[in-house]
C-alpha positions as CSV (number, residue, x, y, z in Angstrom):
1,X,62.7,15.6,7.5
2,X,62.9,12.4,9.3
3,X,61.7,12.3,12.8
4,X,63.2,9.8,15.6
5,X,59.7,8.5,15.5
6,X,60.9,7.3,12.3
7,X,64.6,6.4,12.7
8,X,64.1,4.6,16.2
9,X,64.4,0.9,16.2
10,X,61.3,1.0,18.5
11,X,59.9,3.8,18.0
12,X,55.9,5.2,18.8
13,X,54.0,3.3,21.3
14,X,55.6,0.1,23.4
15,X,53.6,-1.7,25.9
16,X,55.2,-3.0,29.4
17,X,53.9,-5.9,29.3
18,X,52.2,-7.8,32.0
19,X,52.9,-11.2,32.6
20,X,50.1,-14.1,33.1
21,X,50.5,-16.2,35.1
22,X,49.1,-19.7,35.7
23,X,47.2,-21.3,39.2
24,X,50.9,-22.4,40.3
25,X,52.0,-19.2,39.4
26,X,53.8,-19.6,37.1
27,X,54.4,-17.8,33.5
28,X,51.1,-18.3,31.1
29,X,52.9,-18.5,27.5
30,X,50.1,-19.1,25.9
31,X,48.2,-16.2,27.0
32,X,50.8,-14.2,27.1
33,X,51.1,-14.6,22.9
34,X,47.3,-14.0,22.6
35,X,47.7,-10.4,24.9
36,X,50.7,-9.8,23.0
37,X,49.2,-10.0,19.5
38,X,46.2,-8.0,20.7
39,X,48.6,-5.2,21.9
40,X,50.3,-5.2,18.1
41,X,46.8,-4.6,16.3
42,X,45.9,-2.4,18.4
43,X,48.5,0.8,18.6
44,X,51.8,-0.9,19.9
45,X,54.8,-0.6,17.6
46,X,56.9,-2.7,20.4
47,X,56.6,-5.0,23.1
48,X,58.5,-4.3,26.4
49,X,58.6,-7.8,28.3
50,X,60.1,-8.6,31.5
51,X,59.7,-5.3,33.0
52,X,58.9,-3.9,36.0
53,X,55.1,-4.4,34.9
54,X,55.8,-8.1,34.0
55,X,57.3,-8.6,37.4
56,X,60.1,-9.8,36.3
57,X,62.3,-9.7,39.4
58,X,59.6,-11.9,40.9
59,X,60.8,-14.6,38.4
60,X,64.4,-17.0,38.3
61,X,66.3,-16.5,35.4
62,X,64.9,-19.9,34.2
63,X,61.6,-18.5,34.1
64,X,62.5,-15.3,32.0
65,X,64.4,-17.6,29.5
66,X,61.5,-19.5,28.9
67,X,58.9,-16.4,28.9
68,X,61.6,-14.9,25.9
69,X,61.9,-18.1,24.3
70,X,57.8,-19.1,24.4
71,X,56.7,-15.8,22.7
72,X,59.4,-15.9,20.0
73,X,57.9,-19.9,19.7
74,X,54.3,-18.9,19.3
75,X,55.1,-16.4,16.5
76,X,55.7,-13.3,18.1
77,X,58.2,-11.7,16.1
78,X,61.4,-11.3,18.3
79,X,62.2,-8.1,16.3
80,X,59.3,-6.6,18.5
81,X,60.5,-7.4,21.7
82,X,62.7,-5.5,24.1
83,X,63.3,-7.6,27.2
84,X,64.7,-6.4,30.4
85,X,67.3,-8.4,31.3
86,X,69.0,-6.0,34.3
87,X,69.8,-8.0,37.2
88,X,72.0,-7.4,40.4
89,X,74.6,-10.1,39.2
90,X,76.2,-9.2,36.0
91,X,76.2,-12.7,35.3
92,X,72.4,-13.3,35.2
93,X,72.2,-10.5,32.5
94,X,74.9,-11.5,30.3
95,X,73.0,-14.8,30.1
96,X,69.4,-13.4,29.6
97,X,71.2,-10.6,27.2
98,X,72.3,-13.5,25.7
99,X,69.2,-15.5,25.0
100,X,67.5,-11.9,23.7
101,X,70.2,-11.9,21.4
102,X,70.2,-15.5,20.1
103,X,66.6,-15.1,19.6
104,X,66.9,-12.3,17.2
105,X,65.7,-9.1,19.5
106,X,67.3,-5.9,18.8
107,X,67.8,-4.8,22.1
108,X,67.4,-5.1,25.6
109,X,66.1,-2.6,28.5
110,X,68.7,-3.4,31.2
111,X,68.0,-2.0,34.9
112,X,71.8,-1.1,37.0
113,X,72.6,-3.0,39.6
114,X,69.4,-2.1,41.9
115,X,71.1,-3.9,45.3
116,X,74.0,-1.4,46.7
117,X,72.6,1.9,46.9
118,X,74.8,4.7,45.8
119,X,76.9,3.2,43.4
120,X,79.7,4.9,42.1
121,X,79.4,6.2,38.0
122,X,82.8,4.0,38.2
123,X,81.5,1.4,39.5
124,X,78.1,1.7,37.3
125,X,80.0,1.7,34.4
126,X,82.5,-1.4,35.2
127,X,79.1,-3.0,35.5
128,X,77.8,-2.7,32.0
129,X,81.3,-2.5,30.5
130,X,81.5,-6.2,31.9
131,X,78.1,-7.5,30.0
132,X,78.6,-5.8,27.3
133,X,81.9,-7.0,26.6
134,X,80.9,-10.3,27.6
135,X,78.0,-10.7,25.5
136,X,80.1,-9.2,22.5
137,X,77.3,-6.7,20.4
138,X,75.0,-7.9,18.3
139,X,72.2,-6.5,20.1
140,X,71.7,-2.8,21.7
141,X,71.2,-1.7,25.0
142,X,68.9,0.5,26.5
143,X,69.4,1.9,30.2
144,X,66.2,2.0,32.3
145,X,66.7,5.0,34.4
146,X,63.8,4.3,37.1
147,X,65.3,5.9,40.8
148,X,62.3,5.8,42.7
149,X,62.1,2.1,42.2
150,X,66.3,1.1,41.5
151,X,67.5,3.8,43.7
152,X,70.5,4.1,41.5
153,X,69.6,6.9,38.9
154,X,71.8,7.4,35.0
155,X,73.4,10.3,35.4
156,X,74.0,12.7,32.2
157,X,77.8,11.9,32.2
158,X,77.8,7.9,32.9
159,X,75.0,8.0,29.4
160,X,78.1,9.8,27.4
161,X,80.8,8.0,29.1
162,X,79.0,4.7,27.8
163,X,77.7,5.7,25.0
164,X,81.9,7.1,23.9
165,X,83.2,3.6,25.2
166,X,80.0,1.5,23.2
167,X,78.5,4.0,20.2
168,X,77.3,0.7,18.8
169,X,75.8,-0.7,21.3
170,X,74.6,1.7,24.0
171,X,71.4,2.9,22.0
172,X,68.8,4.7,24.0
173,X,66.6,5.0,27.9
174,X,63.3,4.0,29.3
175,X,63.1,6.9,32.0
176,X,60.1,6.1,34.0
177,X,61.4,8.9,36.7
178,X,58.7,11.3,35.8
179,X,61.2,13.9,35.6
180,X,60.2,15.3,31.8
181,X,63.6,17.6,32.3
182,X,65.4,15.2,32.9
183,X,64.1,13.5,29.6
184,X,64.4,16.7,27.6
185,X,68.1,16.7,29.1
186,X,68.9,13.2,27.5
187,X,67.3,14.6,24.3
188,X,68.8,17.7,23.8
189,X,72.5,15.7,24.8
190,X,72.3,12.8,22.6
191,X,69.2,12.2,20.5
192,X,71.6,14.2,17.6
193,X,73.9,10.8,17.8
194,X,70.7,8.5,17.5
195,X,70.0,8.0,21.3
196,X,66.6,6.9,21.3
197,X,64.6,8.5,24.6
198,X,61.4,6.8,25.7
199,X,59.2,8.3,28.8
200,X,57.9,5.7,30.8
201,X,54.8,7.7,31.4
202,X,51.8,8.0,28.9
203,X,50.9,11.6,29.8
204,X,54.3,13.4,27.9
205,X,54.2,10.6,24.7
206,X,52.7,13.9,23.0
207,X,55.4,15.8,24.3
208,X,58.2,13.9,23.8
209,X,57.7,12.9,19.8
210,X,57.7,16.9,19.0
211,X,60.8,17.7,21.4
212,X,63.0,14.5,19.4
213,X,62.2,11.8,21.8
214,X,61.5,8.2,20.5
215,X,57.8,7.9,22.2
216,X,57.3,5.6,25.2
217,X,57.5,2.4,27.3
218,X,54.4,2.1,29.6
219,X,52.3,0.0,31.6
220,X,49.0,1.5,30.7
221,X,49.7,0.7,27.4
222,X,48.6,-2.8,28.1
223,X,44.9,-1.3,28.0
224,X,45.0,2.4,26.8
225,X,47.6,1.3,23.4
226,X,44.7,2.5,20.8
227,X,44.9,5.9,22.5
228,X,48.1,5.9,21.8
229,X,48.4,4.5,18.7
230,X,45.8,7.7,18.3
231,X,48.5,10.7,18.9
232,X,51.1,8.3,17.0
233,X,49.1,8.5,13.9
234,X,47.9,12.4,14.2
235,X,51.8,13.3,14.7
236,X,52.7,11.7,11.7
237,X,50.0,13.1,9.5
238,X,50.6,16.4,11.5
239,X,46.7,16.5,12.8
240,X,47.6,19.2,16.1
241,X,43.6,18.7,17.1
242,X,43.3,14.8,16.3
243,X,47.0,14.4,18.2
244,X,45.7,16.7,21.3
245,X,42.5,15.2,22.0
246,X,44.0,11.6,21.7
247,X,46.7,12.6,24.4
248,X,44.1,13.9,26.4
249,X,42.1,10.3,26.4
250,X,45.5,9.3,27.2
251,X,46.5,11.0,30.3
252,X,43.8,10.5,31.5
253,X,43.7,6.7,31.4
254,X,47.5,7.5,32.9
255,X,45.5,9.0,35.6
256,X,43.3,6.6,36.9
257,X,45.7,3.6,36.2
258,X,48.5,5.1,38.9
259,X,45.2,5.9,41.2
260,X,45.3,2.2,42.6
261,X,48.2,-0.8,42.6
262,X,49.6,-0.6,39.0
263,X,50.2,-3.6,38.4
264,X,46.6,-5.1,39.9
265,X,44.8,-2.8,37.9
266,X,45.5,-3.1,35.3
267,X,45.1,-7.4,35.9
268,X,41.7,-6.0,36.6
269,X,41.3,-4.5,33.3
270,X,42.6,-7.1,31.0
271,X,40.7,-9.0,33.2
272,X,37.1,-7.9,32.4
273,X,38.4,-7.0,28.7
274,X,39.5,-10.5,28.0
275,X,36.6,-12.4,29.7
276,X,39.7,-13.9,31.6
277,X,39.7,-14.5,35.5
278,X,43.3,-15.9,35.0
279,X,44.9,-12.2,34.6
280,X,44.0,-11.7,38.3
281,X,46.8,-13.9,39.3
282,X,50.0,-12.0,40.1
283,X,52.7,-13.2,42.3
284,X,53.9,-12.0,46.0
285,X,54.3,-9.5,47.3
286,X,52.3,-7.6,44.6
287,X,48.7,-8.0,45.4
288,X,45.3,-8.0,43.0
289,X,43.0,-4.8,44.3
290,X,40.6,-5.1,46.6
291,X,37.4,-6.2,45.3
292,X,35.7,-2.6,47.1
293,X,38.8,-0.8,44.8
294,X,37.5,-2.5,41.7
295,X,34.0,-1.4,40.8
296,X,34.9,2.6,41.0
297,X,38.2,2.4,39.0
298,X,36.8,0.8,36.2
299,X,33.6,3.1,35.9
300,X,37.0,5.6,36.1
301,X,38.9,3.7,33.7
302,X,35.6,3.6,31.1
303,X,34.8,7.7,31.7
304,X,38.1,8.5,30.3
305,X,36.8,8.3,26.6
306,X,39.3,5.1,25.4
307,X,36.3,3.0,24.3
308,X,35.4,5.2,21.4
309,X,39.2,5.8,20.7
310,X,39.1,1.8,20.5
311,X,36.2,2.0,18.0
312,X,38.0,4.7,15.5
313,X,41.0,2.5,15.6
């Protein structure tokens, strides 16, 4: 019997992925591609850009049209990519919606309306009902449910109430809350009408691809995808030993990626991965670690066990 591993349009491993950035700050396309192409060989099955891990409400909607329209230009294939493209103004995500659309993606991860706190479910759902009216299907959307950094949770009943009003459009969520229940919820309410759920966090990927979940949407995955790519593989060949120890290398790269600055961190691994002091660059008011932080999260980073995943792969 078909899994959702199998019937989701992203389904397995996606990366969040970070974006490079040039001296003037400004988006690196060309390294970009060449992370991006090195995240596909090695475990991703998707590409989450313009993300919280791509900082992409550090950049104008200008910039995020040209970072969507550069990859798709240097061959990365747009039916890969899920851009974010929530933004406070309904507006500004119809017309980055639109581009995502235009360029061939099949969806979109679209944040609420992160500025007023303590939004109505009316007033959430006028929101989306507007852009997704507006940009007119053609492409689905997936709801990032991420409180602790939004504020403004997806309840249970505004996920049905959108998905009634939009079954062809409304297709899955990113929950990066932490909160497996609440992602076991989500499954056990829609995943039998094709919702697709994705945990945000590497440690449940396991998890979450036995309970009917899609697999996940990380950061990590910009340097731990092979261990991922690891359980993918022993799920679908139904290795229970091969899957557990891969998920354990997993976690614990989790682990020691949340133990400093996400975002900096992992700079730091591409970083010294890539050869590349250029990844270090990352825009205010994020900040690159401290050079005392870097020398003991690495040697952490490297104990975990993903370099002889890496190898196997």
């Amino acid at each position: 019997m078909a899994t959702m591993l199998d019937q989701a349009i992203y389904g397995g491993v996606n990366a969040a992925v970070l974006t490079p950035m040039g001296a003037d700050l400004a988006p690196d396309l060309s390294l970009m591609a060449a992370h991006s192409r090195w995240l596909l060989a090695n475990g991703c099955n998707g590409l989450g850009i313009l993300g919280t891990t791509g900082e992409a409400n550090s950049f104008s909607v200008a910039e995020r049209i040209a970072v969507m329209e550069g990859l798709v230009a240097a061959g990365i294939p747009a039916a890969k990519l899920m851009p974010g493209t929530g933004c406070a103004a309904f507006t500004d995500s119809v017309e980055l919606t639109n581009v995502a659309k235009r360029l061939g993606c099949p969806g979109v991860l679209m944040l609420p309306p992160f500025y007023y706190k303590n939004p109505s479910d009316d007033g959430l759902f006028a929101y989306f009902s507007e852009v997704i009216q507006r940009v007119g299907g053609g492409i689905k959307v997936y709801v990032y449910h991420f409180p602790q950094q939004s504020a403004v949770p997806f309840s249970l009943d505004l996920i049905g109430r959108l998905m009634k009003a939009y079954p062809d459009v409304i297709k899955g969520v990113k929950d990066s809350s932490g909160d497996y229940a609440n992602m076991k919820a989500m499954i056990d309410a829609f995943a039998r009408d094709g919702f697709e759920v994705y945990s945000g966090s590497d440690e449940f990927l396991s998890r979450i691809l036995h309970d009917g979940g899609a697999g996940c949407i990380t950061a990590a995955s910009n340097v731990n995808c092979t261990a991922g790519g690891a359980v993918v593989r022993a799920f679908r060949a139904g290795d229970a030993s091969a899957e557990e120890a891969a998920q354990a290398v997993l976690t614990a790269t989790r682990k020691v990626a949340t133990s400093v600055p996400l975002i900096g961190g992992l700079r730091e691994i591409v970083a010294r991965q890539t050869g590349n002091p250029a990844w270090r660059r990352i825009r205010p008011p994020n900040m690159p670690l401290k050079q005392e932080q870097v020398g003991p999260y690495l040697a952490a980073f490297d104990a975990t066990g993903i370099a002889g995943l890496a190898k196997a792969a």
